[in-house]
Backbone atoms as SQL, in Angstrom:
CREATE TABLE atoms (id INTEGER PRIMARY KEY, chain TEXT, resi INTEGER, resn TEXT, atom TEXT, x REAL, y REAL, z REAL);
INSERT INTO atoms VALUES
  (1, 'A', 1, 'UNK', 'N', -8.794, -9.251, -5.878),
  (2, 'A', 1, 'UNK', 'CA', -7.714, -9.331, -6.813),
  (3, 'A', 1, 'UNK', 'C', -6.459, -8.824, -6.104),
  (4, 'A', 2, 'UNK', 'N', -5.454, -9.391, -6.470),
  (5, 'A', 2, 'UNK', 'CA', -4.404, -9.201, -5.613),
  (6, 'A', 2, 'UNK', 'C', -3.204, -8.734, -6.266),
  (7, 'A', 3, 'UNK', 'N', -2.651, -7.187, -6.320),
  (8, 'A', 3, 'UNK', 'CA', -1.725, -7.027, -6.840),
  (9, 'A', 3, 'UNK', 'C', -0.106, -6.429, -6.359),
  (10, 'A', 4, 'UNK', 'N', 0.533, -7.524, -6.335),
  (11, 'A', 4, 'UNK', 'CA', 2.025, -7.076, -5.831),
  (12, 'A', 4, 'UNK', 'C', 2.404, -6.367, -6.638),
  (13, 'A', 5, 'UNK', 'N', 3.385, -5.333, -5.910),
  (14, 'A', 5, 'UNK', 'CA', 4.508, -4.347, -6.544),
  (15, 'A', 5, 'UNK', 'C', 3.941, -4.463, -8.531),
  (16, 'A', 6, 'UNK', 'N', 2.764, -4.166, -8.381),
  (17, 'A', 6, 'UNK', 'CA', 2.352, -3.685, -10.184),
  (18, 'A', 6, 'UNK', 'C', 3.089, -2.890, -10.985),
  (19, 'A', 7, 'UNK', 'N', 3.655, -1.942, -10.082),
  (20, 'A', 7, 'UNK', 'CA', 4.003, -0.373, -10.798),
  (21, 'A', 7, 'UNK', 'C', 5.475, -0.602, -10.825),
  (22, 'A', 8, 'UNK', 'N', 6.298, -1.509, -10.450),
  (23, 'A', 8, 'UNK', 'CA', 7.427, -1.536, -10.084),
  (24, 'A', 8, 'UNK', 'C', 8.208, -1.310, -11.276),
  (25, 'A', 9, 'UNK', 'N', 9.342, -0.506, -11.379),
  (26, 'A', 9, 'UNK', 'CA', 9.420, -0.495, -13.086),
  (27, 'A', 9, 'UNK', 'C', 9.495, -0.637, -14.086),
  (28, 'A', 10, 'UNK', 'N', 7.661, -0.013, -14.109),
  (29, 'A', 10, 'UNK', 'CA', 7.572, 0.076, -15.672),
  (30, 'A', 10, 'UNK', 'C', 6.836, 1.995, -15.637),
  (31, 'A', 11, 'UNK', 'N', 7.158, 1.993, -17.081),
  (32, 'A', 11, 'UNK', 'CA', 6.690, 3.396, -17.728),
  (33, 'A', 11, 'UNK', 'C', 5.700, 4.056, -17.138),
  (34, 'A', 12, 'UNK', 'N', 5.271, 5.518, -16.905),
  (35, 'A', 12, 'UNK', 'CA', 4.453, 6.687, -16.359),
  (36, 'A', 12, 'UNK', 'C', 3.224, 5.843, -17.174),
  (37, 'A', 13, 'UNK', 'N', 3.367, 5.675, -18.477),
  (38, 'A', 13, 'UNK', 'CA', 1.863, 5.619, -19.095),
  (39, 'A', 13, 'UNK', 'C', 1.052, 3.916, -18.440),
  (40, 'A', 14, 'UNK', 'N', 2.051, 3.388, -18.619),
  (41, 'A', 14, 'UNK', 'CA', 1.683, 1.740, -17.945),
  (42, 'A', 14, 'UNK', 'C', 1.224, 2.020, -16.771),
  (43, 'A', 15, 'UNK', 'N', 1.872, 2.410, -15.517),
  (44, 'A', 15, 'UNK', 'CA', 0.986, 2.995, -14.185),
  (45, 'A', 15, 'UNK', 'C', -0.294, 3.458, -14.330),
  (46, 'A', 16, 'UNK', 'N', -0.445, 4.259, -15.142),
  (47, 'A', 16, 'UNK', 'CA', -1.814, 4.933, -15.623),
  (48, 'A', 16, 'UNK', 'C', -2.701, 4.225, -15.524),
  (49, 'A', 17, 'UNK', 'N', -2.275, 3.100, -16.647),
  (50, 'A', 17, 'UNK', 'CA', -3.310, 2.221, -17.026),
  (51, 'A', 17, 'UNK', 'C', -3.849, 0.873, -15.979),
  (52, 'A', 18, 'UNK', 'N', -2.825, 0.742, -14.879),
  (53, 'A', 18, 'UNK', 'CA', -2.573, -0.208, -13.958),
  (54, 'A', 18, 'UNK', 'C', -3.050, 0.444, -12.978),
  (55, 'A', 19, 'UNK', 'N', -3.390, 2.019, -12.622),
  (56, 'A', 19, 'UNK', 'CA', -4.355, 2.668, -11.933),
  (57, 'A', 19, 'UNK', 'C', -6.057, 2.469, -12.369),
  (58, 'A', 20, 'UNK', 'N', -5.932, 2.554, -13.721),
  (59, 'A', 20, 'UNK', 'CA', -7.220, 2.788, -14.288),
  (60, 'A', 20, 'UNK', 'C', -8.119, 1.211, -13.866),
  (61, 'A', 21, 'UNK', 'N', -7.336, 0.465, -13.922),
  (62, 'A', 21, 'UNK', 'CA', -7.819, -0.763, -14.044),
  (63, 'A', 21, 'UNK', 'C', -7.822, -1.282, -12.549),
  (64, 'A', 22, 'UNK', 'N', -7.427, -0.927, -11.625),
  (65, 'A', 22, 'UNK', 'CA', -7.543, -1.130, -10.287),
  (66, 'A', 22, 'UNK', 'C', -8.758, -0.240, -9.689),
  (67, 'A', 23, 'UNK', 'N', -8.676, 0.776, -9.885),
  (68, 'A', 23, 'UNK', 'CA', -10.377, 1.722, -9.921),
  (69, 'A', 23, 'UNK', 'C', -11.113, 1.361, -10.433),
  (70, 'A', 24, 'UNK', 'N', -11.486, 0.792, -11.414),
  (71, 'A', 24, 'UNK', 'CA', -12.645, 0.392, -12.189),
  (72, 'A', 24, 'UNK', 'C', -13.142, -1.293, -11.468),
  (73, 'A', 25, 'UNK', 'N', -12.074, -2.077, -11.158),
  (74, 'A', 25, 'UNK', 'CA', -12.318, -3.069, -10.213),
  (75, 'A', 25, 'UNK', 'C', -12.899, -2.906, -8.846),
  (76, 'A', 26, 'UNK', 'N', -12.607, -1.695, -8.201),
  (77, 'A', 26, 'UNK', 'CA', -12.756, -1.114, -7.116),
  (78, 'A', 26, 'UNK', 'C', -14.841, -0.497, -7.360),
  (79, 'A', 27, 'UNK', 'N', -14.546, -0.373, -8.695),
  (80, 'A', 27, 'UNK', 'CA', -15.988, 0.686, -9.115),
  (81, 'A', 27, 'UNK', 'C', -17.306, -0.849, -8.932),
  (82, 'A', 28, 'UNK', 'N', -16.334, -1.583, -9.979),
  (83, 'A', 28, 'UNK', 'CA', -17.370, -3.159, -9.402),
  (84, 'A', 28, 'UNK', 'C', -17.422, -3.955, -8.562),
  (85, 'A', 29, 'UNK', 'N', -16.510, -3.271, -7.116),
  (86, 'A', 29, 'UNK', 'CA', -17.347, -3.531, -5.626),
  (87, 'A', 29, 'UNK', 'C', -15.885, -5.168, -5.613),
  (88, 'A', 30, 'UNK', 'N', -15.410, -4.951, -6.510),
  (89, 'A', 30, 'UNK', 'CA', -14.270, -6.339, -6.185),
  (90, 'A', 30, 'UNK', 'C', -13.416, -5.943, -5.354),
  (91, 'A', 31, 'UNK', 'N', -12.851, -6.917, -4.406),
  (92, 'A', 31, 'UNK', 'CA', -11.698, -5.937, -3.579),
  (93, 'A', 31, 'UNK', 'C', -10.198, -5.957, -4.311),
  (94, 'A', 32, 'UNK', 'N', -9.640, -4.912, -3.770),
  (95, 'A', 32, 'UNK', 'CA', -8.121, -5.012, -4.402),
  (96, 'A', 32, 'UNK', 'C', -7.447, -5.032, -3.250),
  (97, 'A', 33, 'UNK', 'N', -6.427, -5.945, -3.632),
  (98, 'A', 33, 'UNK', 'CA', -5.132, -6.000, -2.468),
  (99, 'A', 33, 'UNK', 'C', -4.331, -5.780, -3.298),
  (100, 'A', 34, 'UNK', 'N', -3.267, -4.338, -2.769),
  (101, 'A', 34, 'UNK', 'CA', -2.172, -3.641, -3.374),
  (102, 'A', 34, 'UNK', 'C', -1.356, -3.550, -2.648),
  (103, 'A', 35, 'UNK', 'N', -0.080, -4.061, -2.659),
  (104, 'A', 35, 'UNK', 'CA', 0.990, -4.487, -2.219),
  (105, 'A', 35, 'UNK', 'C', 1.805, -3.535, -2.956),
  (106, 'A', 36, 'UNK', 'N', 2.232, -2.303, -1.838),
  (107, 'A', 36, 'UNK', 'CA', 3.610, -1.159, -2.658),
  (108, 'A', 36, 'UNK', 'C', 4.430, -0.769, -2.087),
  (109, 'A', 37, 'UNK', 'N', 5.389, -0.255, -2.365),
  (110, 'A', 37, 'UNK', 'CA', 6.549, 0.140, -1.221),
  (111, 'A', 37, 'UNK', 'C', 6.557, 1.434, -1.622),
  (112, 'A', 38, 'UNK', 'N', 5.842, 2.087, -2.700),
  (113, 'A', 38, 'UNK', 'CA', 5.774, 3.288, -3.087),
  (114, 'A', 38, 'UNK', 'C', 4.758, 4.478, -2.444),
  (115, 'A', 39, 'UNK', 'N', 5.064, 5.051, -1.253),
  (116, 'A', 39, 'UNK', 'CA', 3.851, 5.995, -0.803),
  (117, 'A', 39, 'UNK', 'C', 3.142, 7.102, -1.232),
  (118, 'A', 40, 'UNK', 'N', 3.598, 7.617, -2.086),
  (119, 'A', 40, 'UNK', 'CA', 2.457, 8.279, -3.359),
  (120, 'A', 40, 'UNK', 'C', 1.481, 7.501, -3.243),
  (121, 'A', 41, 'UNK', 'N', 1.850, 5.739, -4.026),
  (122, 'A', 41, 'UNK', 'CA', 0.469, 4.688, -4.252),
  (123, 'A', 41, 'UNK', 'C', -0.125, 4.469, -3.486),
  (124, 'A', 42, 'UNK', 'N', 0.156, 4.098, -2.309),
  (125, 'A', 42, 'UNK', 'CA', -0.606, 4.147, -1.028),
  (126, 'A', 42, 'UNK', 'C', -0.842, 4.885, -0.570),
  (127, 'A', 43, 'UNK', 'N', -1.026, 6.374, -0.295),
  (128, 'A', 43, 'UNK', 'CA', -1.905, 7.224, 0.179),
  (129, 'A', 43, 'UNK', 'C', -2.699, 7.732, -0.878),
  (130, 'A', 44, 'UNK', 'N', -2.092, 7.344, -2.261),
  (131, 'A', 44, 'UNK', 'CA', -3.436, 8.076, -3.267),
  (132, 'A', 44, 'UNK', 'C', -4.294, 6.819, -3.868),
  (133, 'A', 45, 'UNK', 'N', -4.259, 5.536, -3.600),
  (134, 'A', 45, 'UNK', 'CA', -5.312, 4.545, -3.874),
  (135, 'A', 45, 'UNK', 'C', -5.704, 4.077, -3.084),
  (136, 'A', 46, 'UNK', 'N', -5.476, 3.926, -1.676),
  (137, 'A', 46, 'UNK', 'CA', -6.379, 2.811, -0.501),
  (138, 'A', 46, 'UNK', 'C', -6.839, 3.340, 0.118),
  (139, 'A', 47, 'UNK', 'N', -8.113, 2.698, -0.018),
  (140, 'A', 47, 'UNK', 'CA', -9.067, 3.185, 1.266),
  (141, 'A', 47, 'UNK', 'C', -8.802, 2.579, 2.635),
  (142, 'A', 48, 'UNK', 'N', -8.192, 1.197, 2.748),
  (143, 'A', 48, 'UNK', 'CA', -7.831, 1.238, 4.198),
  (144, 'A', 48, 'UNK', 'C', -6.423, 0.916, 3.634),
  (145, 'A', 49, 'UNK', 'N', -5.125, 0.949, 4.931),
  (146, 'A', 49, 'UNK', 'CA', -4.132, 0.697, 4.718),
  (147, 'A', 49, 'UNK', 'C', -3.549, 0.017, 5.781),
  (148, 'A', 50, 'UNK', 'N', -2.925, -1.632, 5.749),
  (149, 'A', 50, 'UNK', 'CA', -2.757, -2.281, 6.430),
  (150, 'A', 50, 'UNK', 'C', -0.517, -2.241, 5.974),
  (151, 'A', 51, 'UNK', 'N', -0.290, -2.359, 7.480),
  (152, 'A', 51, 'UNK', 'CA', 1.366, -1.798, 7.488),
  (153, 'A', 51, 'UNK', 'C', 1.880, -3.383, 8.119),
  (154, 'A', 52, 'UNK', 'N', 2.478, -4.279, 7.338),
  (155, 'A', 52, 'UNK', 'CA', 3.274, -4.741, 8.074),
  (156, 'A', 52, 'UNK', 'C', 5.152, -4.949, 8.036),
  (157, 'A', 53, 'UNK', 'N', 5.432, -5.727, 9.284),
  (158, 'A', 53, 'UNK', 'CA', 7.113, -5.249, 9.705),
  (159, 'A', 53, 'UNK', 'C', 6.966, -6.781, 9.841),
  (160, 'A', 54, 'UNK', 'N', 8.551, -7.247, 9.170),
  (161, 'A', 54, 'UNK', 'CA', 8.816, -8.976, 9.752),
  (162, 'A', 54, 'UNK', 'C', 7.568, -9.436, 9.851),
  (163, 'A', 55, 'UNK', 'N', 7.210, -9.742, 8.777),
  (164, 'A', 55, 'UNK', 'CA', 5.859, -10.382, 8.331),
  (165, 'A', 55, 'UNK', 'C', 4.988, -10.691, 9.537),
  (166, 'A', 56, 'UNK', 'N', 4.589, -9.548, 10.368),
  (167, 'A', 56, 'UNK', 'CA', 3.649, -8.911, 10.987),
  (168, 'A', 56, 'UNK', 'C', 2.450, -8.036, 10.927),
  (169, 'A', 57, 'UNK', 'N', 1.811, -8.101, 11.067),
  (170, 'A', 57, 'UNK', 'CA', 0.757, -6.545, 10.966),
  (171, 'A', 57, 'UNK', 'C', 0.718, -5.784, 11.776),
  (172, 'A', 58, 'UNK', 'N', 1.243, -4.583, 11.762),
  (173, 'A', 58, 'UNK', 'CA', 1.537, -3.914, 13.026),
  (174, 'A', 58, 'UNK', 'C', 0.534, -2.755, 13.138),
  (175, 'A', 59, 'UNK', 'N', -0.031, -2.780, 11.958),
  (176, 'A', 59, 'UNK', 'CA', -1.374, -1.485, 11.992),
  (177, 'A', 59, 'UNK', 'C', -2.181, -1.727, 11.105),
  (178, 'A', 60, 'UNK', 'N', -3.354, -0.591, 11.001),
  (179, 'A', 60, 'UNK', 'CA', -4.149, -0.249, 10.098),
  (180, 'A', 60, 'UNK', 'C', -4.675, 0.812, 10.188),
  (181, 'A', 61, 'UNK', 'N', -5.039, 1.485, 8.888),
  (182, 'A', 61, 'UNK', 'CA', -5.411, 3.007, 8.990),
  (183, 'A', 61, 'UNK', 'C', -6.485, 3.733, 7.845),
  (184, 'A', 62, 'UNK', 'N', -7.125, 3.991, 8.195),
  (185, 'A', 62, 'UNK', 'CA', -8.020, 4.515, 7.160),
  (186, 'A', 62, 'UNK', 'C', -7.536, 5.495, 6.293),
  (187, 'A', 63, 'UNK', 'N', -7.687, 5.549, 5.383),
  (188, 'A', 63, 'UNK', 'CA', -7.097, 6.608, 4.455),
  (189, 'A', 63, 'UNK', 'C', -7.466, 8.158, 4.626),
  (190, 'A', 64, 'UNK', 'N', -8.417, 8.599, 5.531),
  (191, 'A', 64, 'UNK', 'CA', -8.391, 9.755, 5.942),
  (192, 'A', 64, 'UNK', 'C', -7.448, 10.222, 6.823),
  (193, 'A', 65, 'UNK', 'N', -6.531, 9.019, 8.175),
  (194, 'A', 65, 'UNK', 'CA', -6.317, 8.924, 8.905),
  (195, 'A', 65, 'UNK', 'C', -4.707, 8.656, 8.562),
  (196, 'A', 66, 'UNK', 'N', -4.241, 8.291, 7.375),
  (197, 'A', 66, 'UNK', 'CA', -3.128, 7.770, 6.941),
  (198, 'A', 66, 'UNK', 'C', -2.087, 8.894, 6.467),
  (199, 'A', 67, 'UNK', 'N', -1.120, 8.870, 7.404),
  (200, 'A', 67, 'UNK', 'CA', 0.220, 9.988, 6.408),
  (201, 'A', 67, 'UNK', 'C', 1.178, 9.027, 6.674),
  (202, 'A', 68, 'UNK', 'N', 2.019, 9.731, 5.575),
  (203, 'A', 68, 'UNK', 'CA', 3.822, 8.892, 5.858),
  (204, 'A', 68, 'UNK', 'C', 4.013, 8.714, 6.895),
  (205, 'A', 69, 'UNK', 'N', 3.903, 9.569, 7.915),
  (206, 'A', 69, 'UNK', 'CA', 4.619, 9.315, 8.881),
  (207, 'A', 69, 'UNK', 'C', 4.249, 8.383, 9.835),
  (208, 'A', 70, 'UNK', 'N', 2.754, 8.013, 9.872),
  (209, 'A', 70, 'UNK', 'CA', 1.766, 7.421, 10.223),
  (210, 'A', 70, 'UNK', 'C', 2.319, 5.801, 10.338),
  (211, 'A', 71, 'UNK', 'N', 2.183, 5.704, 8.267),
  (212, 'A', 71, 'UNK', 'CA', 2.538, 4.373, 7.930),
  (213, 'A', 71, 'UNK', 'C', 4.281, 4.169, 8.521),
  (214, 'A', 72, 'UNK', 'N', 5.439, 4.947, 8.056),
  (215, 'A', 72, 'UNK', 'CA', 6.787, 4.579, 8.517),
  (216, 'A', 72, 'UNK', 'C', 7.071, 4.244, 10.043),
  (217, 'A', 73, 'UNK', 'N', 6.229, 4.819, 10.843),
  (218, 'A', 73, 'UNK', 'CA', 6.211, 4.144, 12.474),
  (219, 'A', 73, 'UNK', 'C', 5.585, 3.148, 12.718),
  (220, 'A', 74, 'UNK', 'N', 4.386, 2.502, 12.364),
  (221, 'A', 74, 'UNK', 'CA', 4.098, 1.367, 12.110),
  (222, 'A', 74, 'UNK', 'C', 4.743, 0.352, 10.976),
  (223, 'A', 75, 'UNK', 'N', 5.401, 0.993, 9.576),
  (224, 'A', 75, 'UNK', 'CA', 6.425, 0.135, 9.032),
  (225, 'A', 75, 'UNK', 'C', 8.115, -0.369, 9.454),
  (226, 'A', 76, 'UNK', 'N', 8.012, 0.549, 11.072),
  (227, 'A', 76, 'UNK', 'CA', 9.285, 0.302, 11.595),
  (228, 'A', 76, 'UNK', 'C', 9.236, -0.425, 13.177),
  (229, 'A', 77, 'UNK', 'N', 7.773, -0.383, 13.419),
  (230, 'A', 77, 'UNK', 'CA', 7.694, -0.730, 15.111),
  (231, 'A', 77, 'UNK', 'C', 8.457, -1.377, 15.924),
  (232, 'A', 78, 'UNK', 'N', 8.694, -3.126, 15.049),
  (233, 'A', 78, 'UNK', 'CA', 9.793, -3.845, 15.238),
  (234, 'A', 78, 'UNK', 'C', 10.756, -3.957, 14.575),
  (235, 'A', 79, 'UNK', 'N', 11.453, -3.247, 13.888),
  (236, 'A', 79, 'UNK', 'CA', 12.600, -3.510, 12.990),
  (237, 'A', 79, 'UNK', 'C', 13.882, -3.413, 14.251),
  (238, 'A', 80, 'UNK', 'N', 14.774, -4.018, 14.181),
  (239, 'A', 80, 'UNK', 'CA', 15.842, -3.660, 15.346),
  (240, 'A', 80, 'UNK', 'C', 15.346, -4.256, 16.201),
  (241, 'A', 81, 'UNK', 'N', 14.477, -5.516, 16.406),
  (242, 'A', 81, 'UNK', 'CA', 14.067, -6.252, 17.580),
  (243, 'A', 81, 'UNK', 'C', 15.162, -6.579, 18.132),
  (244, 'A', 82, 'UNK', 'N', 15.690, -7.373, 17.698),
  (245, 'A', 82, 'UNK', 'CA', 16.605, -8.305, 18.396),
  (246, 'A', 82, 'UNK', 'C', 18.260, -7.527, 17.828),
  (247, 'A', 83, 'UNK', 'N', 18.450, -6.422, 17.464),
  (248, 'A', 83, 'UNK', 'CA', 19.788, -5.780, 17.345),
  (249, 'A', 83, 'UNK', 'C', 20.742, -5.907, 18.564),
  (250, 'A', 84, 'UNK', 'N', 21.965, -6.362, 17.858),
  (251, 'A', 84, 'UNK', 'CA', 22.768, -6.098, 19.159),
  (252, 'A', 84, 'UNK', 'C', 23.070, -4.476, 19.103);
């Protein structure tokens, strides 16, 4: 199941429920693809975490293995490629 920017805004209690329901999918072994720009959500729901830049994949990281700073150097690897 595939969910882009879910949480994007809407209300504390709606997230809740848009958590609840992504875990419980997760509980019946379905996969979730979560697409966020929000890193709270991504370090507190994925078990792996795939980073890409200019529609690249520039990493991946296990969620034991995953901090901000982790993901923002792989969400920046190539940005400024071609800058003058």
């Amino acid at each position: 199941m595939i969910f882009d920017e879910p949480t994007r805004g809407i209300d504390i209690a709606s997230k809740v429920e848009i958590y609840q329901l992504m875990n419980e999918l997760k509980k019946q072994g379905i996969a979730v693809l979560f697409v966020s720009s929000e890193m709270p959500e991504i370090l507190g729901f994925s078990d792996r975490i795939v980073v890409m830049c200019d529609g690249r994949i520039t990493g991946s990281l296990l969620q034991e293995e995953a901090t901000q700073e982790k993901i923002l150097e792989l969400a920046t690897r190539f940005e400024n490629k071609f800058a003058l």
